[in-house]
C-alpha positions in Angstrom: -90.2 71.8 48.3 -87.1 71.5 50.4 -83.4 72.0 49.1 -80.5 70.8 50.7 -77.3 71.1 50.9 -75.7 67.3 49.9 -71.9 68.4 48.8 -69.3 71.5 49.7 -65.6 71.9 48.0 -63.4 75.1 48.6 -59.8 76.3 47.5 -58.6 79.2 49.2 -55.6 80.8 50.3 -55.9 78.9 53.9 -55.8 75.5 51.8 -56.9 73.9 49.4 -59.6 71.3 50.5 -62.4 71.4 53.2 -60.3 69.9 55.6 -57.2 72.5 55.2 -59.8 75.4 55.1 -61.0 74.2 58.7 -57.5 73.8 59.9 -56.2 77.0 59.0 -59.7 78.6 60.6 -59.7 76.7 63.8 -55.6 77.7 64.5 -56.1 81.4 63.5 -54.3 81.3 60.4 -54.5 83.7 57.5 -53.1 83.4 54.0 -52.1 86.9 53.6 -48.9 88.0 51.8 -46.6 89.5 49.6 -47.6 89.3 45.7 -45.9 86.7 43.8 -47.9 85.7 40.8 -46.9 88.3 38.8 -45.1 91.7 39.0 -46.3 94.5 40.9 -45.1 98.1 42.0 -47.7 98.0 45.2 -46.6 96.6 48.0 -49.9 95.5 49.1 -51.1 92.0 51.3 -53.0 90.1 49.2 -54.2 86.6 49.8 -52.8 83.8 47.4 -54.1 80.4 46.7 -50.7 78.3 47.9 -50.1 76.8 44.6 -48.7 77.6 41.1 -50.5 77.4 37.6 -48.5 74.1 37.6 -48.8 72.6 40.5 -53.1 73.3 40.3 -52.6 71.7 36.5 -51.0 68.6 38.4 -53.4 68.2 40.9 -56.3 68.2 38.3 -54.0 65.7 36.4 -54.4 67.7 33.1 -52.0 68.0 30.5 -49.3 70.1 30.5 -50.1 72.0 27.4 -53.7 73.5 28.3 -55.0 77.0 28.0 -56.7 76.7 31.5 -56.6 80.1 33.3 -56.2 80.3 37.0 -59.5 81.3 37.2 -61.3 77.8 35.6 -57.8 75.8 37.4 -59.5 77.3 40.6 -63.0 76.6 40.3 -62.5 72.9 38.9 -60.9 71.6 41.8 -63.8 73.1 44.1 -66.8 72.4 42.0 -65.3 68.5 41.8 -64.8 68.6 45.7 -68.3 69.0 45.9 -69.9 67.0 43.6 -67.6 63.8 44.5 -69.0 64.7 48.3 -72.1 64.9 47.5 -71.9 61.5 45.5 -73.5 62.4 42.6 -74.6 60.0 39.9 -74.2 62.2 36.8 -76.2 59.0 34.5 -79.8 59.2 37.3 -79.8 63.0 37.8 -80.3 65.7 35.9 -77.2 67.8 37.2 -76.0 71.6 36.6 -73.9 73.7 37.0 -74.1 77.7 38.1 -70.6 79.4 38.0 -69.6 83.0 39.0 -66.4 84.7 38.1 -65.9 88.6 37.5 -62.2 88.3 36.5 -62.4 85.4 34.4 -59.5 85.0 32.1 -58.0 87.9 32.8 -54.7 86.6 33.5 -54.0 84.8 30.3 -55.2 87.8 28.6 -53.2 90.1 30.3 -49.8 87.6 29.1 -50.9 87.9 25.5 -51.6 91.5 25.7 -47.8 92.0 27.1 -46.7 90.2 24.1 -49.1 91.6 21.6 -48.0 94.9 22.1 -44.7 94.6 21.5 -45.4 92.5 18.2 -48.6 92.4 16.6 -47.6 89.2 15.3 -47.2 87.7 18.7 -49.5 86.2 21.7 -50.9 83.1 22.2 -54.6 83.5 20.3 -55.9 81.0 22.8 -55.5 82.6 25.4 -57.7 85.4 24.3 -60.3 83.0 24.0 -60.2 81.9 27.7 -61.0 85.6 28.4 -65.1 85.3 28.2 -66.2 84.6 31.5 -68.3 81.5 30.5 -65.1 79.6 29.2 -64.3 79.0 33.4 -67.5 77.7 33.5 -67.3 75.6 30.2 -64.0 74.1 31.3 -65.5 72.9 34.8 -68.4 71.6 33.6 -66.4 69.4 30.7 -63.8 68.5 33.9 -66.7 67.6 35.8 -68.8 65.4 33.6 -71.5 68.0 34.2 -73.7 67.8 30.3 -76.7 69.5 31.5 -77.8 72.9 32.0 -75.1 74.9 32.6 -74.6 79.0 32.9 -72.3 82.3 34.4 -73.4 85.1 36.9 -71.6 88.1 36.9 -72.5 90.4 39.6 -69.5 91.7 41.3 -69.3 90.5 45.0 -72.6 89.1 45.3 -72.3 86.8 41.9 -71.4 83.5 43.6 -74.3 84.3 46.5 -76.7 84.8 43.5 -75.4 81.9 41.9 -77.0 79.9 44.9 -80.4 81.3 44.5 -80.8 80.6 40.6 -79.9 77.1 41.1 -82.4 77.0 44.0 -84.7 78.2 41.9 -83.9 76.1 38.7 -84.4 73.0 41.4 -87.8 74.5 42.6 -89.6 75.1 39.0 -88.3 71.5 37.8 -85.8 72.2 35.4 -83.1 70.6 37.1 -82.5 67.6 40.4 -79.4 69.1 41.7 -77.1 72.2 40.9 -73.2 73.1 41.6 -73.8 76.9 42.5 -71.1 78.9 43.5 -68.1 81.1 42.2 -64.4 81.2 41.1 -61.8 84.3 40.8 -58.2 84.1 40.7 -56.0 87.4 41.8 -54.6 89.6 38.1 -52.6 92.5 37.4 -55.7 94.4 36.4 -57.9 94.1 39.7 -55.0 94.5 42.2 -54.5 97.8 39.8 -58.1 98.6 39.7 -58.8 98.5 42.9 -55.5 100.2 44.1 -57.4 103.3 42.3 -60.1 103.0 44.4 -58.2 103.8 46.4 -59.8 100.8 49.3 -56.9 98.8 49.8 -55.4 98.5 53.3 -51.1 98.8 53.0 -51.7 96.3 56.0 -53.7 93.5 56.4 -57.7 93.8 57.0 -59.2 94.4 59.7 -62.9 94.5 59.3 -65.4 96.3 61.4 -62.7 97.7 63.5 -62.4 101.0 64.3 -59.2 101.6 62.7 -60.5 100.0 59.1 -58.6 101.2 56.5 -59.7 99.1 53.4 -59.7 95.8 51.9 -57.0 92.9 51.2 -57.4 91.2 47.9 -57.7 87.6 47.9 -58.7 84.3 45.0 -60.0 81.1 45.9 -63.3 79.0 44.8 -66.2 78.0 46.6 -68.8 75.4 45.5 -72.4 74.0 47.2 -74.0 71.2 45.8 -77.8 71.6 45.9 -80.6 69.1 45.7 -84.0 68.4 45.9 -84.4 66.2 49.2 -86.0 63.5 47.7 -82.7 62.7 45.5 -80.1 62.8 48.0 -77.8 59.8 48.6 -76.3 61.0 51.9 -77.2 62.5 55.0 -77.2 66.3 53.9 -75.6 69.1 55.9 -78.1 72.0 55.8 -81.2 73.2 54.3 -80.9 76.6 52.2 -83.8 78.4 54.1 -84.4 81.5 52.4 -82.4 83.9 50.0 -82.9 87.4 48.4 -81.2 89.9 46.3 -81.6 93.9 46.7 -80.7 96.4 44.6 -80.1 99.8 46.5 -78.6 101.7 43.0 -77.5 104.2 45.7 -73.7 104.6 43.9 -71.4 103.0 41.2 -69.2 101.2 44.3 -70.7 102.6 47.5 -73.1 101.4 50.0 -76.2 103.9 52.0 -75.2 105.3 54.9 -78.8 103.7 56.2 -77.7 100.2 54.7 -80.6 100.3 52.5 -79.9 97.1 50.3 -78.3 94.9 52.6 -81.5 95.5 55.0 -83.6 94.9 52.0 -81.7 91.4 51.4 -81.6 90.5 55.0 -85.1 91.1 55.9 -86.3 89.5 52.6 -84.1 86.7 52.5 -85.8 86.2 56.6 -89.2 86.5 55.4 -88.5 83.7 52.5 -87.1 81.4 55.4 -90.3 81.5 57.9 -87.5 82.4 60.6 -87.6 85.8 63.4 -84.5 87.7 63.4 -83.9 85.6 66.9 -83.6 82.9 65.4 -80.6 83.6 63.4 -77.8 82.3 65.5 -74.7 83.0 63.6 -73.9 86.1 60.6 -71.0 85.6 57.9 -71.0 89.0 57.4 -69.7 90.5 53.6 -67.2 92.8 56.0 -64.7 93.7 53.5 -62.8 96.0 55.9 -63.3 99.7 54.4 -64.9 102.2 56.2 -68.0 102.7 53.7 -68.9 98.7 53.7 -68.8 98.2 57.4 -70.1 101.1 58.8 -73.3 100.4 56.2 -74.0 96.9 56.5 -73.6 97.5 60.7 -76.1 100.1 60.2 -78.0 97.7 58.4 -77.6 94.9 61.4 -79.0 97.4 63.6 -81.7 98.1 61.9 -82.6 94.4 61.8 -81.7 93.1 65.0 -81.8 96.4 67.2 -79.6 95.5 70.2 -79.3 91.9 70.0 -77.1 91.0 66.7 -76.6 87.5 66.5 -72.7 86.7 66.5 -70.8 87.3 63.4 -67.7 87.9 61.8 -66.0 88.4 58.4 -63.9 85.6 57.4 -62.4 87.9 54.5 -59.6 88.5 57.2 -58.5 85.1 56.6 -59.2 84.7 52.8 -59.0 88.6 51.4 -61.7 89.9 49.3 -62.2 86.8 47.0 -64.8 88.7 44.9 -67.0 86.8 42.8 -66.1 84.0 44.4 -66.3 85.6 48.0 -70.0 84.4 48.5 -69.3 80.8 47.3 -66.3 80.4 49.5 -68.8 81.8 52.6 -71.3 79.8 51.8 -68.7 76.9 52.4 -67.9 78.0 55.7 -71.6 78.9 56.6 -72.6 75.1 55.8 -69.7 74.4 58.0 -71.1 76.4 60.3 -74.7 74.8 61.0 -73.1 71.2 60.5 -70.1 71.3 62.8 -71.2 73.9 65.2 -68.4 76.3 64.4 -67.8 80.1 64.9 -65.2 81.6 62.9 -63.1 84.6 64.4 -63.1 88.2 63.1 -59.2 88.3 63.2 -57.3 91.6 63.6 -60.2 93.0 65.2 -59.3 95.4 68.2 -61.9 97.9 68.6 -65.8 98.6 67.7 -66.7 101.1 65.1 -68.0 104.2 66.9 -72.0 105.2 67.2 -72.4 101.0 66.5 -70.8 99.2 69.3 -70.5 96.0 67.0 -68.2 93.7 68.5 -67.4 90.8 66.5 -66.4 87.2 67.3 -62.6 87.0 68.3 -61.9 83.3 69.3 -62.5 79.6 67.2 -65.1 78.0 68.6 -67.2 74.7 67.7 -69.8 72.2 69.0 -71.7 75.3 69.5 -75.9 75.0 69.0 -76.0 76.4 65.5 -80.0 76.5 63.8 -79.6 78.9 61.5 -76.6 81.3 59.8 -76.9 84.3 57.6 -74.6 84.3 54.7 -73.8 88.3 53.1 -72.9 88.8 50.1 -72.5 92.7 48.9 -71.3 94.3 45.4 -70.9 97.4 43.4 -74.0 99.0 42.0 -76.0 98.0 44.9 -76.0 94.4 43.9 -76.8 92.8 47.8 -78.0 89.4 48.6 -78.3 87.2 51.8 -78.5 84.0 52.0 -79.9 81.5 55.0 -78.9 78.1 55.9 -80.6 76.1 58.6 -81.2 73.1 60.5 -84.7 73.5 60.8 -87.5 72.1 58.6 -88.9 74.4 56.1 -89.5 75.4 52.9 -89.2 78.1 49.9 -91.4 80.7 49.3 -90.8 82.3 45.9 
C-alpha cells in the first residue's frame, strides 16, 4: 500500500502560511528575537510566532471570549491549512487526526496559577482545563470538522515525527482513509525556565553544527501533513512517505551517545522500511538543535551511515528555534517542500565544521534542484529518535 502526502499547513515564526514560510527561507530570514509574550529575567533569542493571542483568535474567526491556548490557536490554523489543501471531503472519507504537543496549555495555566496564588479564590477554572495535552487536540479537531478517530503523542522532540508514523500506520491496517499527523507547541514561562536550567540555551542565536555551538534557541510554531491512502486522493499529491522508524537508545534522561546510537538505529531502519541505499537519499533535515551533545552525536551518527559521502543537509531550527513537539511536524513541512519544489534550505549562521567530523552543511537557498528522496530527523530526551523518509519514487511500506 502506498501513502502520500495530499495536504501541508505550517505556522512558524518565519510566517504564518506555506507561502510566508518559503519566503522567509528562500531570502535568509530568521524569526529570532527578543521575548515578548510574557515577562522574563533571561535575555535569551527565542523564536516567536508574529502574532498575538488576539490577532491568531481573529484569523481563526473565533469568538472573543474563548479559552483557546496558544498552543490549540497554533495548531488549528496549520492542521486547517492542510486539510483545505489537501481538499478533503470530511462526508466520503474516514478522516483523523494525530496531534503532538509537549507544552500544551501551559500558558493559560501558568496565568491562573499567578492569580491563584495570590487568592485562592481567584483564577480562571477554565483555563486549568485547557492544561491536558489532548484539549489542543480536541479543539482542532472540533475547528476542523474532523469526527473520526482522533488522539495526542507526547514524546518530547520526536512527538510530531511519531505522530506521522501512527497515522501511516492507522492508514496501512485500515482503520482510517486519510490522517492530519503532525504537532503544535507554543513558547511559556516554564520551558524557556526549564530549559535555561539545562543549561543549553545559546545567549546568541543558534548556530548548529558549527564549531562554535553553544546551545539551542527556543522557538513555537505548528506543522501539519495530510496523509492518504493513494487510491483516495483528489489532487496530484506531493510526495510519498517512504519509510519511518523510531529508536530508543535510553542512553540518558536528555543526552544523546557519543556513537549516535539511536539516531543510527532510526536512520538505518527508517532506510531499510523505504527499499532505498543510503545513496539515494539526496537531501537530510537534520534535528540539529545547535548544542554541542546533539550535533556532535547525530554527525557521528551521519558518518556512520553515509561514511564520507553525507548527502546535503542542514537544520532549519536556525530559522524557526527549537519548536519542540512541534519541531518534526514543521520539518516535515519543509521536507515535503523539499522533494516537491526542489529546494535546499540553508544552515544559517554556520561558519565552521565541528572538529574530528568535517560536516559542512548547506549555506545558500537553492531550488529546482533534482530531489528523490529527503530524510526528515526528529530527536528527543530519553532517547526517543525517529526518521522519517519522503520520496518521489514508487514504493511501498514494510511494517
Amino acid at each position: 500500500m502506498q501513502i502520500c502526502v495530499s495536504g501541508i499547513g505550517v505556522v512558524s515564526s518565519i510566517g504564518i502560511g506555506v507561502d510566508a514560510n518559503v519566503a522567509s527561507l528562500a531570502s535568509q530570514k530568521d524569526g529570532m528575537g527578543s521575548i515578548t509574550l510574557f515577562d522574563s529575567t533571561h535575555n535569551l533569542p527565542v523564536s516567536e510566532v508574529k502574532a498575538s493571542n488576539r490577532e491568531l483568535v481573529q484569523i481563526l474567526s473565533l469568538p472573543e471570549r474563548n479559552t483557546y491556548s496558544r498552543t490549540a490557536l497554533l495548531g488549528m490554523l496549520a492542521a486547517n491549512e492542510a486539510l483545505k489543501d489537501a481538499g478533503i471531503d470530511l462526508d466520503k472519507l474516514r478522516v483523523g487526526l494525530v496531534s503532538a504537543t509537549s507544552v500544551g496549555g501551559m500558558d493559560l495555566t501558568y496565568g491562573f496559577y499567578e492569580e491563584f496564588a495570590k487568592d485562592s479564590s481567584k483564577g480562571r477554572l477554565r483555563n486549568v482545563a485547557s492544561h491536558d495535552c489532548y484539549d489542543s487536540t480536541h479543539k482542532i479537531a472540533e475547528y476542523c470538522g474532523i469526527k473520526g478517530f482522533s488522539t495526542t503523542i507526547s514524546t518530547a522532540c520526536s512527538s510530531a515525527a511519531n505522530a506521522v508514523m501512527l497515522g501511516a500506520r492507522l492508514i496501512k491496517h485500515g482503520y482510517l482513509d486519510c490522517v492530519v499527523v503532525g504537532g503544535t507547541d507554543a513558547l511559556c514561562k516554564f520551558t524557556l525556565n526549564g530549559f535555561n536550567s539545562l543549561m543549553i540555551l545559546d545567549s546568541q542565536k543558534c548556530r548548529p553544527f558549527d564549531n562554535s555551538r553553544a546551545g539551542l534557541n527556543l522557538g513555537e510554531g505548528a506543522g501539519y501533513i495530510v496523509l492518504q491512502r493513494t487510491d483516495t486522493v483528489s489532487r496530484k499529491p506531493y510526495c510519498l512517505l517512504g519509510g519511518f522508524a523510531n529508536a530508543n537508545d535510553a542512553y540518558h534522561q536528555t543526552a544523546s551517545s557519543a556513537e549516535g546510537n539511536g539516531a543510527y538505529l532510526a536512520m538505518s531502519q527508517a532506510l531499510s522500511m523505504s527499499g532505498l541505499k543510503p545513496s539515494d537519499i539526496s537531501y537530510i533535515n537534520v534535528h540539529g538543535t545547535g548544542t554541542p551533545n546533539n550535533d556532535a552525536s547525530e554527525g557521528a551518527a551521519l558518518r556512520r551511515l553515509f561514511g564520507d559521502s553525507v548527502p546535503a543537509f542542514s537544520s532549519t531550527k536556525s530559522y524557526t528555534g527549537h519548536t519542540l513537539a512541534a519541531a518534526g511536524g514543521i520539518e516535515a513541512v519543509f521536507s515535503v517542500l523539499s522533494i516537491d519544489r526542489g529546494m535546499i534550505f540553508p544552515n544559517l549562521n554556520f561558519t565552521s565544521p565541528i572538529e574530528g567530523l568535517g560536516l559542512t552543511p548547506e549555506t545558500s537557498f537553492s531550488e529546482g534542484n533534482d530531489i528523490s528522496a529527503v530524510m526528515s530527523n526528529s530527536f528527543g530526551f530519553g532517547g526517543n529518535n525517529s526518521s522519517l523518509i519522503f520520496t518521489k519514487k514508487d514504493g511501498s511500506l514494510h511494517q
